[in-house]
MARDREN-711482 format. One record per residue (C-alpha): residue number from 1; residue in one letter; chain; z, x, y. Coordinates in Angstrom, 2 decimals, always signed. Example, Ala and Ser with C-alpha at 12.3 -4.5 7.8 and 13.67 -1.06 7.14 Angstrom:
2
PT    i  aa  ch       zz       xx       yy
PT    1   a   A    +7.80   +12.30    -4.50
PT    2   s   A    +7.14   +13.67    -1.06
//
This chain:
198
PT    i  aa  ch       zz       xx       yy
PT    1   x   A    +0.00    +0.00    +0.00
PT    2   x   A    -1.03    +1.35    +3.41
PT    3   x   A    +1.95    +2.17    +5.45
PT    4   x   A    +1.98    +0.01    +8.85
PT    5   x   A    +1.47    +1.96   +11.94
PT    6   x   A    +3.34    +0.46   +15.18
PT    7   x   A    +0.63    +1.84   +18.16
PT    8   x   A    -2.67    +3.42   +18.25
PT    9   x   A    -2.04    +7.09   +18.23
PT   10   x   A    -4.35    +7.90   +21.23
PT   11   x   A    -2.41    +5.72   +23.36
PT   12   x   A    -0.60    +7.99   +24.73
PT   13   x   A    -3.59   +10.86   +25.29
PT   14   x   A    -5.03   +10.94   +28.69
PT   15   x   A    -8.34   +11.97   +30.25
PT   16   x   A    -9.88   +15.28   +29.24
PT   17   x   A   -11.40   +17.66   +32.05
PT   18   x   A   -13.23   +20.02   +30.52
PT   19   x   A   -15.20   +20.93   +27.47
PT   20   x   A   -12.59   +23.57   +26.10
PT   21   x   A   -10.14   +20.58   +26.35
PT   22   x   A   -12.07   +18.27   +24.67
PT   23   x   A   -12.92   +20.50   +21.21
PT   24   x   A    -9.40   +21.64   +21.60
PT   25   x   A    -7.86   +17.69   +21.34
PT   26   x   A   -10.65   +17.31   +18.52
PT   27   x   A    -8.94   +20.18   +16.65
PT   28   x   A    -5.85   +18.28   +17.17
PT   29   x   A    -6.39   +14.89   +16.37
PT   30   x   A    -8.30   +16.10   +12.87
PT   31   x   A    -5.37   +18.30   +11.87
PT   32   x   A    -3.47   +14.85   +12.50
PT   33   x   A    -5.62   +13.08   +10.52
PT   34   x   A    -5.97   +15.35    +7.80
PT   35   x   A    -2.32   +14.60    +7.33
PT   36   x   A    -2.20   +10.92    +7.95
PT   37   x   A    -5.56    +8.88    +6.96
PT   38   x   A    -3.71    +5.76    +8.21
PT   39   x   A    -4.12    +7.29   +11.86
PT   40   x   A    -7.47    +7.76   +11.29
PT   41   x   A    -8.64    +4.49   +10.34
PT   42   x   A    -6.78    +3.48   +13.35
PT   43   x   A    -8.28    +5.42   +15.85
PT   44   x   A   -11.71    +4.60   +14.42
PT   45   x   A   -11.46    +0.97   +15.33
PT   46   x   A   -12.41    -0.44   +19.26
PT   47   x   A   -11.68    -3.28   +19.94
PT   48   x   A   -14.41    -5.43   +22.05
PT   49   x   A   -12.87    -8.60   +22.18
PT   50   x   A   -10.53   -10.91   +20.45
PT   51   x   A   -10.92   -10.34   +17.26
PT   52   x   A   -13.76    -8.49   +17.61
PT   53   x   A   -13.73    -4.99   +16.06
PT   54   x   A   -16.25    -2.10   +15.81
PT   55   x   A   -15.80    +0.78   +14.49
PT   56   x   A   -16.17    +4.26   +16.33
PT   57   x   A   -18.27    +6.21   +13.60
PT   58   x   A   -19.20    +4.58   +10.38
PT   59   x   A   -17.47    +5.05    +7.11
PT   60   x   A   -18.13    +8.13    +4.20
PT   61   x   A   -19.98    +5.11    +2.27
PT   62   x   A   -21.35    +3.95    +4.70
PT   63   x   A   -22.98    +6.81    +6.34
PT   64   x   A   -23.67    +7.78    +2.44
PT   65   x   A   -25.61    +5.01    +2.08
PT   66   x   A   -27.44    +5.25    +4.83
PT   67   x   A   -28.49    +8.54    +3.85
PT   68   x   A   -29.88    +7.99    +0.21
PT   69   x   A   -31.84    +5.22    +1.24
PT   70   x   A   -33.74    +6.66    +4.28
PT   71   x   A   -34.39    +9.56    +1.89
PT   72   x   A   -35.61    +7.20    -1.19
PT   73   x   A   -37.74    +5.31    +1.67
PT   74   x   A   -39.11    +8.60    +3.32
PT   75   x   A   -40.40    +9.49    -0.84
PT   76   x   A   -44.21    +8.44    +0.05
PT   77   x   A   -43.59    +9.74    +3.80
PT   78   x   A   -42.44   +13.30    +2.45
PT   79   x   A   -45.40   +13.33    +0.16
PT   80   x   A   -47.73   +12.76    +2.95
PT   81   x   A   -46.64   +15.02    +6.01
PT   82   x   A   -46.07   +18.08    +2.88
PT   83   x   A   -49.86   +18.05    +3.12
PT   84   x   A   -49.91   +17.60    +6.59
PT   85   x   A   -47.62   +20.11    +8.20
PT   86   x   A   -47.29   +20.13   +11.87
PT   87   x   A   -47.32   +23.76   +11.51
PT   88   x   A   -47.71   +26.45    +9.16
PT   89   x   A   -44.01   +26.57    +7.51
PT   90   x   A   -44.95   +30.44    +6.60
PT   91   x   A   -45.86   +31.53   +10.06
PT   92   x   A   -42.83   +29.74   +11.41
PT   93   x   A   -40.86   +31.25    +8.43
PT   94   x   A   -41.50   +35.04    +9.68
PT   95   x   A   -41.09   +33.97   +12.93
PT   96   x   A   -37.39   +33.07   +12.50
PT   97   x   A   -36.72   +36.51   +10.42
PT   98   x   A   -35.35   +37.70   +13.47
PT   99   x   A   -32.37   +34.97   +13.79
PT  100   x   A   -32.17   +34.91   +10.03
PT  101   x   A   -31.28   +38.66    +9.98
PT  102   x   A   -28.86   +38.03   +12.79
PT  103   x   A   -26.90   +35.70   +10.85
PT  104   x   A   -27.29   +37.58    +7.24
PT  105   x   A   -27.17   +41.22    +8.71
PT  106   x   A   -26.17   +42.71    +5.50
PT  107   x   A   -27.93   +40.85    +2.81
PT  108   x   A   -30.99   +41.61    +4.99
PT  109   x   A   -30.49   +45.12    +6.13
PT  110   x   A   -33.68   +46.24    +4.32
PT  111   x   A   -35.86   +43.06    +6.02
PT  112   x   A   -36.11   +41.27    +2.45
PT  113   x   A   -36.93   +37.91    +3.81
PT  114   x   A   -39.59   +38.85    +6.33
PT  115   x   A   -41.37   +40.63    +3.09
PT  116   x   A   -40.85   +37.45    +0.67
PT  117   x   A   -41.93   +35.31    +3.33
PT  118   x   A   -45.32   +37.52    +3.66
PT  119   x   A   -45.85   +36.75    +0.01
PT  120   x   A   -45.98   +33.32    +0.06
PT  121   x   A   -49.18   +31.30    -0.71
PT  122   x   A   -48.53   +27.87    +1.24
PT  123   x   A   -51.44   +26.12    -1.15
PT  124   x   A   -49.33   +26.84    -4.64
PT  125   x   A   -45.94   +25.84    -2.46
PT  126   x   A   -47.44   +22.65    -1.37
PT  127   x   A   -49.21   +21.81    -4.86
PT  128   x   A   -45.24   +22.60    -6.87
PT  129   x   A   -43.82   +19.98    -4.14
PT  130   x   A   -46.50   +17.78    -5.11
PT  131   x   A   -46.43   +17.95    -8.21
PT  132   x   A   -42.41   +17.27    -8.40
PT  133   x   A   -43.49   +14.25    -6.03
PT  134   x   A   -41.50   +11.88    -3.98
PT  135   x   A   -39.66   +10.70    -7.11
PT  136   x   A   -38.30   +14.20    -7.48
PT  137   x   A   -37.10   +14.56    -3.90
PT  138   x   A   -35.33   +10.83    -3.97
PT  139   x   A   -33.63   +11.97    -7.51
PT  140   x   A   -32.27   +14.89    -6.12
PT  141   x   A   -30.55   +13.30    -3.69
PT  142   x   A   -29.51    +9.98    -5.38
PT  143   x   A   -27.72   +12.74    -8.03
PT  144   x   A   -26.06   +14.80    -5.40
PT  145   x   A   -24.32   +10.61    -4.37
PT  146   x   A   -20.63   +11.30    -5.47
PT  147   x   A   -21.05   +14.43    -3.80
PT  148   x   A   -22.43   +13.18    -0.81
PT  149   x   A   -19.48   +10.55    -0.60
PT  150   x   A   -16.94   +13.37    -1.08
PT  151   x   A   -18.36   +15.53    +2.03
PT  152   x   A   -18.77   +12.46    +4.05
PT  153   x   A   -14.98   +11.74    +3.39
PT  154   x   A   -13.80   +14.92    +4.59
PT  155   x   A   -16.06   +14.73    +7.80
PT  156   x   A   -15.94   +11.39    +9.07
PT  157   x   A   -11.67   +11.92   +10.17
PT  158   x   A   -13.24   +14.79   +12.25
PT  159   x   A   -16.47   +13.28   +13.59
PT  160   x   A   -13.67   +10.48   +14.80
PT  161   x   A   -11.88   +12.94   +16.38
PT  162   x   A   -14.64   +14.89   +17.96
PT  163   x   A   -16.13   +11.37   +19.34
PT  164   x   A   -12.79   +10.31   +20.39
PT  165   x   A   -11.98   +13.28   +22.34
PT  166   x   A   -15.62   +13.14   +24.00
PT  167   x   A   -15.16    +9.52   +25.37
PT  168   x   A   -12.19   +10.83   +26.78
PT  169   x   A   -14.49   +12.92   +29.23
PT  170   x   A   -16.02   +11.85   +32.57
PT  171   x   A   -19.37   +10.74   +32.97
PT  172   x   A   -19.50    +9.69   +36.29
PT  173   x   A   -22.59   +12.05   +37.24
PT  174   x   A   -25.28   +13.96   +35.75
PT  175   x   A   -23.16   +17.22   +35.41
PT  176   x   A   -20.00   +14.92   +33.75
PT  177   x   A   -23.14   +13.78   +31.25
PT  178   x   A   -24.15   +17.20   +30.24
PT  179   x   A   -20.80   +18.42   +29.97
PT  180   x   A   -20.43   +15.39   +27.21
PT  181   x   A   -23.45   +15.91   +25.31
PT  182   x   A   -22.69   +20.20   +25.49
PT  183   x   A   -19.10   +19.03   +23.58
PT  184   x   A   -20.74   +17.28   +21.32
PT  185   x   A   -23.33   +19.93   +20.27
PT  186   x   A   -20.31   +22.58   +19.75
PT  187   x   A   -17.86   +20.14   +18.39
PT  188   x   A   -20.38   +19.93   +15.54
PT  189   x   A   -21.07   +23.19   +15.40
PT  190   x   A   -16.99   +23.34   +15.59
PT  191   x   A   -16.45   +21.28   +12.44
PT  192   x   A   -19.28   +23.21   +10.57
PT  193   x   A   -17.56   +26.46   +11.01
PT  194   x   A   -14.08   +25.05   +10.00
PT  195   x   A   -15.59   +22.98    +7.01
PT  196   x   A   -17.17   +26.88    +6.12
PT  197   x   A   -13.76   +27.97    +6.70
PT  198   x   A   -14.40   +30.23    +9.88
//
């Protein structure tokens, strides 16, 4: 039985000036979380009106589900823009060796994925895809579900912290917007490093 909780736990939190602030609270409130669900399902509820409800981000099964069916529905899509890339995937592929060895100094100190990308032939890459086919790409992901489910559980308490903490912000002007949208982008990349455990 879910224990009762007496007040919203962000009642108390006021506004938050500044983008260090903000990831900073979102730290905060998903430590809290982390420790008490209960708060979280809380804080993940607005309320609009009486009773109306609506929650702040959607729920692990929900955003789940979402996911496995835009992939099964993008099968036939997939197929199509394979054969039909916007641009060549081996060209871009070298071109990013540079950031790739940034982030992988050591397991590419001897340039090992600018030389495997030069070896690629995009007409046999593009023929394997097809001939794994939509079906293939919709199977993998419909047998990764429980998995899926599980990650999404661990990040939705933090997404509600993260989104929580941003509406705390201003955004009164232009600046005040891009300060919001800036918090978002490294609240994400926040949660990605923590979930790595960096």
């Amino acid at each position: 039985m879910a224990k009762k909780v007496e007040r919203n736990p962000l009642a108390d939190l006021g506004p938050v000036n500044s983008i260090e602030e903000a990831l900073a609270r979102a730290r905060k409130l998903a430590e809290a979380f982390a420790k008490d669900p209960v708060l979280a399902e809380i804080a993940n509820v607005d309320q609009v009106g009486n009773p109306i409800t609506v929650e702040v981000v959607p729920s692990a099964a929900d955003m789940a589900a979402d996911l496995i069916t835009n992939a099964t529905n993008a099968a036939s899509k997939w197929e199509r823009k394979i054969q039909r890339p916007r641009a060549s995937f081996k060209e871009a592929g070298l071109a990013a060796a540079g950031k790739h060895k940034q982030k992988t100094q050591e397991a590419l100190a001897d340039d090992r994925y600018a030389k495997g990308m030069r070896k690629v032939n995009e007409d046999e890459a593009i023929a394997t895809a097809l001939a794994v086919g939509g079906t293939g790409y919709t199977a993998g992901i419909r047998a990764r579900e429980s998995k899926i489910i599980r990650v999404f559980g661990e990040l939705q308490p933090q997404f509600v912290a993260l989104a929580r903490s941003i509406r705390a912000m201003k955004q009164d002007t232009d600046a005040d917007r891009e300060a919001r949208l800036l918090a978002a982008r490294r609240g994400m990349i926040d949660i990605g490093k923590r979930r790595r455990g960096g």
